[in-house]
N, CA, C and O of each residue as an XYZ file, in Angstrom:
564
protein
N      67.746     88.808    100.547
C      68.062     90.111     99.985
C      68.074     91.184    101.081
O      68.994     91.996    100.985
N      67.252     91.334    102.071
C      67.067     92.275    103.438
C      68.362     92.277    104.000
O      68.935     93.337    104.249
N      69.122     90.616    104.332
C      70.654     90.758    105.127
C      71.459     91.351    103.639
O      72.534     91.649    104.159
N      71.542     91.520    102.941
C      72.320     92.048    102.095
C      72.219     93.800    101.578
O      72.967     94.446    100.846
N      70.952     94.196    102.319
C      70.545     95.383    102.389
C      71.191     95.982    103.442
O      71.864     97.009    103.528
N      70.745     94.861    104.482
C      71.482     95.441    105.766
C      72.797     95.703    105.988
O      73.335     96.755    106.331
N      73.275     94.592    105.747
C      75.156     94.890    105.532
C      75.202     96.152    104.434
O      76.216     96.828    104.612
N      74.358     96.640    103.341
C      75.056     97.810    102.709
C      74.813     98.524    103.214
O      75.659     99.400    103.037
N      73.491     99.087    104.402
C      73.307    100.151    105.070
C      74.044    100.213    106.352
O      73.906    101.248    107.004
N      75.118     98.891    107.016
C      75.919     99.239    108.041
C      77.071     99.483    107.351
O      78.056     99.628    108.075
N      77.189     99.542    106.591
C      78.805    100.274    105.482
C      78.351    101.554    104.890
O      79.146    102.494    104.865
N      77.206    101.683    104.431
C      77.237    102.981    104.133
C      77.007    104.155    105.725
O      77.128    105.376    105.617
N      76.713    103.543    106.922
C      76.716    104.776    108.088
C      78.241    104.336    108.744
O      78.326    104.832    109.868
N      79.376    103.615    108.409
C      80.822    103.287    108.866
C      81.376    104.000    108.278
O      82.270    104.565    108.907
N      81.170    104.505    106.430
C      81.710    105.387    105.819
C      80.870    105.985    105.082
O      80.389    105.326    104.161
N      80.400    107.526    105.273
C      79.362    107.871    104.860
C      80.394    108.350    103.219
O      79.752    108.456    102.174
N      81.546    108.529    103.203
C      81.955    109.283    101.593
C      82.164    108.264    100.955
O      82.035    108.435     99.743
N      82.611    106.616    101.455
C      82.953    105.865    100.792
C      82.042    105.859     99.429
O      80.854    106.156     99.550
N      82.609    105.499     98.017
C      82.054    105.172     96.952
C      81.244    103.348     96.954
O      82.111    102.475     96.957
N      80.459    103.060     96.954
C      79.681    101.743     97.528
C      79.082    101.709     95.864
O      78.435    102.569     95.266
N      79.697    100.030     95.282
C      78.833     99.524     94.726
C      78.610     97.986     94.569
O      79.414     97.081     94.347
N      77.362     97.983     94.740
C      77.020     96.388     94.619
C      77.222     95.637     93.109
O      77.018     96.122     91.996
N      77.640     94.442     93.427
C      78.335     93.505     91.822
C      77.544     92.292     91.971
O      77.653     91.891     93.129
N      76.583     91.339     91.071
C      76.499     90.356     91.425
C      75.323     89.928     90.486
O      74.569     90.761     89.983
N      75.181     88.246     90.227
C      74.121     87.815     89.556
C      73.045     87.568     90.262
O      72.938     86.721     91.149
N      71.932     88.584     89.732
C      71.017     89.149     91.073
C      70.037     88.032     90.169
O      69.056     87.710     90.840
N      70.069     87.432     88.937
C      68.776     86.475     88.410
C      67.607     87.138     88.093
O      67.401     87.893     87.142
N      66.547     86.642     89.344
C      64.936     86.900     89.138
C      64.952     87.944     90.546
O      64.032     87.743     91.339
N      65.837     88.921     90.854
C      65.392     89.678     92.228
C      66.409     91.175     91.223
O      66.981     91.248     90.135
N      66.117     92.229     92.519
C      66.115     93.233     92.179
C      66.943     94.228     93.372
O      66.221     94.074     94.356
N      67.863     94.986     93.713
C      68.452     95.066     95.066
C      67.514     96.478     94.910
O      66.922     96.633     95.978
N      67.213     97.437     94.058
C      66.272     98.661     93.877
C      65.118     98.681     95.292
O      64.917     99.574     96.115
N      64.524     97.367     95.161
C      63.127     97.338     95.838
C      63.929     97.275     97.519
O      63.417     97.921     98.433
N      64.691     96.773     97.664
C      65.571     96.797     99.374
C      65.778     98.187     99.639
O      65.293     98.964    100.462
N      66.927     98.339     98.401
C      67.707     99.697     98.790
C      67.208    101.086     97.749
O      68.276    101.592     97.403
N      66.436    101.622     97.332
C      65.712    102.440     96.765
C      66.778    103.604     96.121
O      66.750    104.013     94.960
N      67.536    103.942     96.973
C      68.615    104.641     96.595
C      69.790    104.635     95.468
O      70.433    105.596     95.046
N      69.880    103.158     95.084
C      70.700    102.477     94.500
C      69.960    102.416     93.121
O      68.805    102.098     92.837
N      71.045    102.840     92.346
C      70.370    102.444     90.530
C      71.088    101.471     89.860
O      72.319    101.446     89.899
N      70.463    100.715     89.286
C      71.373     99.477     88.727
C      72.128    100.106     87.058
O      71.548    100.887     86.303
N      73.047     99.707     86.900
C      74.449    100.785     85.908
C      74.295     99.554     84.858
O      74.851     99.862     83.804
N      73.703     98.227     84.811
C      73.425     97.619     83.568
C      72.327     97.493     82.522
O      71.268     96.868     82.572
N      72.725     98.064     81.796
C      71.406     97.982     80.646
C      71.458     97.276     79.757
O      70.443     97.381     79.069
N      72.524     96.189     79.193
C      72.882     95.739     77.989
C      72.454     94.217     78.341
O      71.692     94.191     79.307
N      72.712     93.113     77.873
C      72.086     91.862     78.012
C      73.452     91.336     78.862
O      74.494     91.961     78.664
N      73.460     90.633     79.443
C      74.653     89.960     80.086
C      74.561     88.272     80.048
O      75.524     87.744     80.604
N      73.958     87.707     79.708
C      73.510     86.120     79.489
C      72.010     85.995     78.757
O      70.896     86.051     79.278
N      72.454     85.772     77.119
C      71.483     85.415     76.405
C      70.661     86.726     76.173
O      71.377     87.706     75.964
N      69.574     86.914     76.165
C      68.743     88.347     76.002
C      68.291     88.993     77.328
O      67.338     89.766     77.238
N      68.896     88.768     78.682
C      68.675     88.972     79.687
C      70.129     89.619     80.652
O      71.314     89.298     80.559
N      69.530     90.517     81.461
C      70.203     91.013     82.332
C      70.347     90.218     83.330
O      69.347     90.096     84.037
N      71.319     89.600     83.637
C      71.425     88.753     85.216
C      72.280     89.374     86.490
O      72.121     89.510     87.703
N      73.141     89.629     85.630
C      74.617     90.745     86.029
C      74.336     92.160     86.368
O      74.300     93.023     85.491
N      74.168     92.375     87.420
C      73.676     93.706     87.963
C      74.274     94.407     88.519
O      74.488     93.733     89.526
N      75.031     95.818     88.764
C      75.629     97.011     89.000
C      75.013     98.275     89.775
O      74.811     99.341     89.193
N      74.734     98.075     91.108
C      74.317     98.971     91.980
C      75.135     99.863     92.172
O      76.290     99.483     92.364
N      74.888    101.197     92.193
C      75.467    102.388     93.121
C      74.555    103.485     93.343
O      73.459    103.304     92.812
N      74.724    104.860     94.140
C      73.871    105.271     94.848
C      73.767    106.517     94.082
O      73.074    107.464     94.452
N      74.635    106.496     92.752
C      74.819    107.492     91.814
C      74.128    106.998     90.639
O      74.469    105.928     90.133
N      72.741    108.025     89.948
C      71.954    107.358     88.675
C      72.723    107.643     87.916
O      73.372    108.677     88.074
N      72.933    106.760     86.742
C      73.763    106.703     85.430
C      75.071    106.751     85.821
O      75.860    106.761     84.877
N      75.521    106.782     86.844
C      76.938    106.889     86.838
C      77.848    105.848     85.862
O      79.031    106.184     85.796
N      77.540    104.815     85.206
C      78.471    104.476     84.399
C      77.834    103.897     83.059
O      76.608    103.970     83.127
N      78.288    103.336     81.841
C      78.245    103.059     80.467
C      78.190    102.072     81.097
O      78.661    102.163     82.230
N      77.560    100.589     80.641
C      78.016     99.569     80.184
C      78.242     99.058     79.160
O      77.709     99.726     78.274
N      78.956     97.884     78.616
C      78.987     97.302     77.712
C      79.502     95.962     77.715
O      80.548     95.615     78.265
N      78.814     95.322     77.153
C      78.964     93.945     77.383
C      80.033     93.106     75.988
O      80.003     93.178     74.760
N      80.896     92.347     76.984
C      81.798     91.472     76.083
C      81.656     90.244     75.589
O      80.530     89.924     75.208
N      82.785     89.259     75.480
C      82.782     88.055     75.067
C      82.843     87.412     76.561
O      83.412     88.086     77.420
N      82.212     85.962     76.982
C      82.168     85.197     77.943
C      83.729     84.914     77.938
O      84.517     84.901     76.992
N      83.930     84.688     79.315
C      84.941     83.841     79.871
C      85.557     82.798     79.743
O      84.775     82.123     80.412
N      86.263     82.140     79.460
C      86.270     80.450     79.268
C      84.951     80.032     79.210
O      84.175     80.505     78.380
N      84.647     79.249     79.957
C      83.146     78.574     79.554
C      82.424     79.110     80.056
O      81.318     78.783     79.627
N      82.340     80.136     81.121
C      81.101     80.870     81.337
C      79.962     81.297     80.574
O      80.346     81.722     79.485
N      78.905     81.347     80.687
C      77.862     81.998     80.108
C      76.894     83.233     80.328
O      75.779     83.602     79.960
N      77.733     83.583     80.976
C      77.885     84.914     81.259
C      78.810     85.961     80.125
O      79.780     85.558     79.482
N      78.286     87.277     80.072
C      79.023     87.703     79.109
C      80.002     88.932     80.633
O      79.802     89.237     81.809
N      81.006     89.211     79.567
C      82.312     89.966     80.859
C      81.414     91.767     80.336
O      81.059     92.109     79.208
N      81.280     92.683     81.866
C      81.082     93.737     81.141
C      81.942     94.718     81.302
O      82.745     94.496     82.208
N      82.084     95.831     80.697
C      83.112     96.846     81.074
C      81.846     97.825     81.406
O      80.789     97.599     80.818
N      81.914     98.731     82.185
C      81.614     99.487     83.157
C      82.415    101.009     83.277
O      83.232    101.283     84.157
N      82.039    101.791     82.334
C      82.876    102.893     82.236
C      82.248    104.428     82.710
O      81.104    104.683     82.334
N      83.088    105.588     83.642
C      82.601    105.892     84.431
C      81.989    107.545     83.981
O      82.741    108.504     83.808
N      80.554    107.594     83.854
C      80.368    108.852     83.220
C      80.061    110.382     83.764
O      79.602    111.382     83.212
N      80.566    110.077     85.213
C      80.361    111.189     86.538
C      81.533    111.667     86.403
O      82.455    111.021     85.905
N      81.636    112.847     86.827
C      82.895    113.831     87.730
C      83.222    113.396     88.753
O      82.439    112.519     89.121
N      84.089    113.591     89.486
C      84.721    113.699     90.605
C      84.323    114.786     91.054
O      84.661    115.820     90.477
N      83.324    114.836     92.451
C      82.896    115.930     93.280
C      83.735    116.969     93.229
O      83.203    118.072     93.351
N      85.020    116.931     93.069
C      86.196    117.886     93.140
C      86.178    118.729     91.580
O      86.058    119.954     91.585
N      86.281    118.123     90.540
C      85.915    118.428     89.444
C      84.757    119.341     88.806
O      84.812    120.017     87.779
N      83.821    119.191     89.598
C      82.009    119.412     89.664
C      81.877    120.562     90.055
O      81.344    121.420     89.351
N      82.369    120.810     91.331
C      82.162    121.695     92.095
C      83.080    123.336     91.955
O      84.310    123.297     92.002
N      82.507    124.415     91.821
C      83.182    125.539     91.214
C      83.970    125.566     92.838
O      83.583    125.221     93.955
N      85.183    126.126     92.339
C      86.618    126.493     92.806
C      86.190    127.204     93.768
O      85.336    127.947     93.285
N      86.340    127.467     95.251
C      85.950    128.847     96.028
C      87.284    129.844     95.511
O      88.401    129.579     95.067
N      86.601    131.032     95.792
C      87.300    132.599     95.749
C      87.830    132.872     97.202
O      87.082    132.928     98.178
N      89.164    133.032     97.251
C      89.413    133.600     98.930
C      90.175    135.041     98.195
O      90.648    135.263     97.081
N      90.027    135.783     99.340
C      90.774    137.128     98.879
C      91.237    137.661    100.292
O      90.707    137.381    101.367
N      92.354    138.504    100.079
C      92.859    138.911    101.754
C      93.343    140.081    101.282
O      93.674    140.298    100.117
N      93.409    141.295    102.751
C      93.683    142.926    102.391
C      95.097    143.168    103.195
O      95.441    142.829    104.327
N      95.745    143.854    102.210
C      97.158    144.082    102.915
C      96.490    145.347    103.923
O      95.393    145.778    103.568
N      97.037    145.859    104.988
C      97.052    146.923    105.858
C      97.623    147.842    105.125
O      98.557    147.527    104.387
N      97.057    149.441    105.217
C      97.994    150.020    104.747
C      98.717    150.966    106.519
O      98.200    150.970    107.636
N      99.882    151.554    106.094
C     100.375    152.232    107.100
C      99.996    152.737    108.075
O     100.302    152.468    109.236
N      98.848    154.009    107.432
C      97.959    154.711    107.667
C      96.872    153.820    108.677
O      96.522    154.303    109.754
N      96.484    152.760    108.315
C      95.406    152.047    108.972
C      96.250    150.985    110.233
O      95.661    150.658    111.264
N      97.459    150.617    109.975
C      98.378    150.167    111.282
C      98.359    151.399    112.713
O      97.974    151.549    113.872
N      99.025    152.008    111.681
C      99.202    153.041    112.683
C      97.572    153.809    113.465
O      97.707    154.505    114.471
N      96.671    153.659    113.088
C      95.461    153.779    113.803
C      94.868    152.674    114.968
O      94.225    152.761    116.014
N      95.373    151.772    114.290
C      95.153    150.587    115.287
C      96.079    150.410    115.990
O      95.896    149.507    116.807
N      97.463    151.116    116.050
C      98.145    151.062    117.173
C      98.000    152.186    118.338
O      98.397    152.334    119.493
N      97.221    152.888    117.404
C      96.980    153.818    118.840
C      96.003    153.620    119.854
O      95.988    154.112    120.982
N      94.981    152.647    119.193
C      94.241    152.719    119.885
C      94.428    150.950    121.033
O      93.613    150.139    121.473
N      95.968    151.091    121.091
C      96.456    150.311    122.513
C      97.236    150.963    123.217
O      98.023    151.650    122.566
N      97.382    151.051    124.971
C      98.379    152.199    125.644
C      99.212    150.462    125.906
O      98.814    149.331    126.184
N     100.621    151.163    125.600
C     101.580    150.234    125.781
C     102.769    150.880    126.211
O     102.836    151.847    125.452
N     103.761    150.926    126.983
C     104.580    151.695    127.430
C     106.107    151.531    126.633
O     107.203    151.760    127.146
N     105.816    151.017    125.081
C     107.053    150.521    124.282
C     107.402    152.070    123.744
O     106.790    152.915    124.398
N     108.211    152.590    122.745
C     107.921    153.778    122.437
C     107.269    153.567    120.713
O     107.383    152.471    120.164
N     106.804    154.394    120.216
C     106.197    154.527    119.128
C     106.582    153.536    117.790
O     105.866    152.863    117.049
N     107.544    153.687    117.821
C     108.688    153.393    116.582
C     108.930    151.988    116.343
O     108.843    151.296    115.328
N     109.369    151.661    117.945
C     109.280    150.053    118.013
C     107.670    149.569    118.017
O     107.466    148.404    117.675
N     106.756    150.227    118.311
C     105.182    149.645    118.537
C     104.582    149.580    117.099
O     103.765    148.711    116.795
N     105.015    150.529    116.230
C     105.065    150.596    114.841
C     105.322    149.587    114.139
O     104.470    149.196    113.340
N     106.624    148.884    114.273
C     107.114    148.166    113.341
C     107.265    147.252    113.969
O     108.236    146.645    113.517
N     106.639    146.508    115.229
C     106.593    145.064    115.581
C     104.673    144.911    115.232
O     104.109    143.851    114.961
N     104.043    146.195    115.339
C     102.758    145.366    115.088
C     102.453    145.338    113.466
O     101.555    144.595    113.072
N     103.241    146.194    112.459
C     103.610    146.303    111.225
C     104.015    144.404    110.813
O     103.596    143.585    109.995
N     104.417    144.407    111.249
C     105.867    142.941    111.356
C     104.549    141.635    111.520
O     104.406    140.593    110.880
N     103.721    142.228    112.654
C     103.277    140.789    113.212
C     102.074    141.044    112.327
O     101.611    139.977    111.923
N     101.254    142.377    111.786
C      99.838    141.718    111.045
C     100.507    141.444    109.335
O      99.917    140.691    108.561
N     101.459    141.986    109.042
C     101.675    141.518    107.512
C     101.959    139.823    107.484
O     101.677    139.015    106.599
N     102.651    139.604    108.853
C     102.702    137.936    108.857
C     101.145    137.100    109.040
O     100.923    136.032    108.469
N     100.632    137.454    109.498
C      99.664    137.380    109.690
C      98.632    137.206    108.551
O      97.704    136.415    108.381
N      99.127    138.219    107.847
C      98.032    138.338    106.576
C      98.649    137.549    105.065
O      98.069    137.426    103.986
N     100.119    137.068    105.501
C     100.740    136.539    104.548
C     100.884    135.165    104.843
O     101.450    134.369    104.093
N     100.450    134.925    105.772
C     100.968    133.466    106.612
C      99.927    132.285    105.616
O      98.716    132.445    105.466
N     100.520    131.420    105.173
C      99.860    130.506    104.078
C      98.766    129.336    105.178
O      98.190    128.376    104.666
N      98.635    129.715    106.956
C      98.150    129.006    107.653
C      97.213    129.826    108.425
O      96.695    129.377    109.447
N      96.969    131.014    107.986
C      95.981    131.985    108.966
C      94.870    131.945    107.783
O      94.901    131.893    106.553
N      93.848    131.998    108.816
C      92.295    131.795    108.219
C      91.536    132.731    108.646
O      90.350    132.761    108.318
């Protein structure tokens, strides 16, 4: 059970966002006591009145189970595994961005305070030109 700990802790520092879950007939052992982090997602019986069939991930409750009809001759029962988390993207409130147009008045203050030997008019309406792009540009941060 330790080399099987180990291989999940060299996959979980190879991909720290990857979604990681362990599948498998764990019997008379427990992957909890290795990996502490990990909650097992089966609660229902999976062979006879017993859990054998076990469902690790690093998210508690993240899914429903429910257990089906066996396989051909398996004796094992099949489970479905349905998923009762958000998507981090989902979860997480929307950020607010907001941006200030210049007004004239405030261009034209900040152009004075550069000596440039262009004349007024053109210094006006190229630095007019370059901060509205600037402030409109769907790639300035």
């Amino acid at each position: 059970m330790s080399e099987l700990a180990s291989h999940i802790s060299s996959v979980e520092n190879s991909h720290p966002d990857a979604a990681i879950i362990v599948l498998g007939d764990f019997n008379h052992t427990n992957l909890s006591t290795e990996l502490p982090n990990y909650h097992q997602q089966v609660t229902c019986p999976s062979r006879g009145n017993n859990t054998l069939d076990h469902c690790y991930t690093p998210l508690k409750e993240a899914y429903r189970a429910s257990a089906g009809a066996p396989l051909g001759k398996s004796d094992h029962a099949m489970l479905l595994l349905i998923p009762k988390y958000k998507q981090k993207l989902k979860s997480s409130e929307t950020p607010i961005k907001s941006s200030r147009s210049w007004s004239t008045e405030a261009i034209e203050k900040l152009c004075g305070c550069f000596t440039v030997r262009a004349t007024p008019a053109k210094l006006r309406f190229a630095s007019h030109n370059a901060v509205r792009r600037k402030v409109t540009s769907p790639h300035s941060k």
